[in-house]
N, C-alpha and C positions, 0 to 999 in steps of 0.2 A: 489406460483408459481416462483417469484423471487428466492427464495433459491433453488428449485430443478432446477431452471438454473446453478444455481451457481456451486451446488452440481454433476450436466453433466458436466459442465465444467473442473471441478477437476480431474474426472473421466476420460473422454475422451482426456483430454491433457496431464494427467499423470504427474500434477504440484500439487509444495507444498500447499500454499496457495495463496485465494485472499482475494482482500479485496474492499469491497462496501465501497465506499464513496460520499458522498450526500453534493455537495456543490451550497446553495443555491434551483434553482429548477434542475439543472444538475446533474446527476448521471458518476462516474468515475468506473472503477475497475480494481484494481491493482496486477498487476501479477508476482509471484515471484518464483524462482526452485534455489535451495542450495547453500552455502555455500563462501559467502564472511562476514569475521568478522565484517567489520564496513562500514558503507555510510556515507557522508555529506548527510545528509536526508534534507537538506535544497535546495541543488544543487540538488539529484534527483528530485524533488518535480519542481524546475526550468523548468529541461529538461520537463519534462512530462506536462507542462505546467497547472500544479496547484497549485493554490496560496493557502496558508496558514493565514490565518486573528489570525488566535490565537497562543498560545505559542509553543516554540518549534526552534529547529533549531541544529546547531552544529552537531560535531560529535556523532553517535548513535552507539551504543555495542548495535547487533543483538540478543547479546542473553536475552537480555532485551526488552522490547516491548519499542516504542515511542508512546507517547502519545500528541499531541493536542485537549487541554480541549476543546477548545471554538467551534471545528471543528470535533471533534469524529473521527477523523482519527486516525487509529492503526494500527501500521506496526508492526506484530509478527514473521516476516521470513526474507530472504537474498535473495539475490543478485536482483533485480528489474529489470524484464526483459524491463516493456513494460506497457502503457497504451491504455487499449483500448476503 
């Protein structure tokens, strides 16, 4: 059920991707539409007000995924509009 939420969401917003992320017992999802090369993924992550407990930080090259082991968070896309 969750995924074909997910999968409306894509669809009806007309966005690249998201991304579920489970921190703890709270659920995030992260929303992103095209085309900025690099983030401080450490600062966005700031703003949006989710903390990070595992590895990770610095400057990210979008066209690589980032990865936090400890936290399964995976950012595959650009520019971070928004958490909701």
């Amino acid at each position: 059920m969750l995924k074909n939420l997910l999968d409306y969401l894509i669809q009806k917003l007309k966005i690249n991707f998201l991304c579920l992320y489970k921190q703890k017992s709270e659920y995030f999802i992260l929303v992103c539409k095209s085309n900025i090369d690099s983030i401080n993924a450490k600062n966005f992550i700031n703003r949006v007000n989710i903390i990070i407990e595992g590895k990770g930080g610095g400057n990210a090259n979008f066209a690589k995924s980032i990865s936090y082991n400890k936290d399964k968070l995976i950012i595959l896309q650009q520019e971070w509009l928004k958490c909701l």
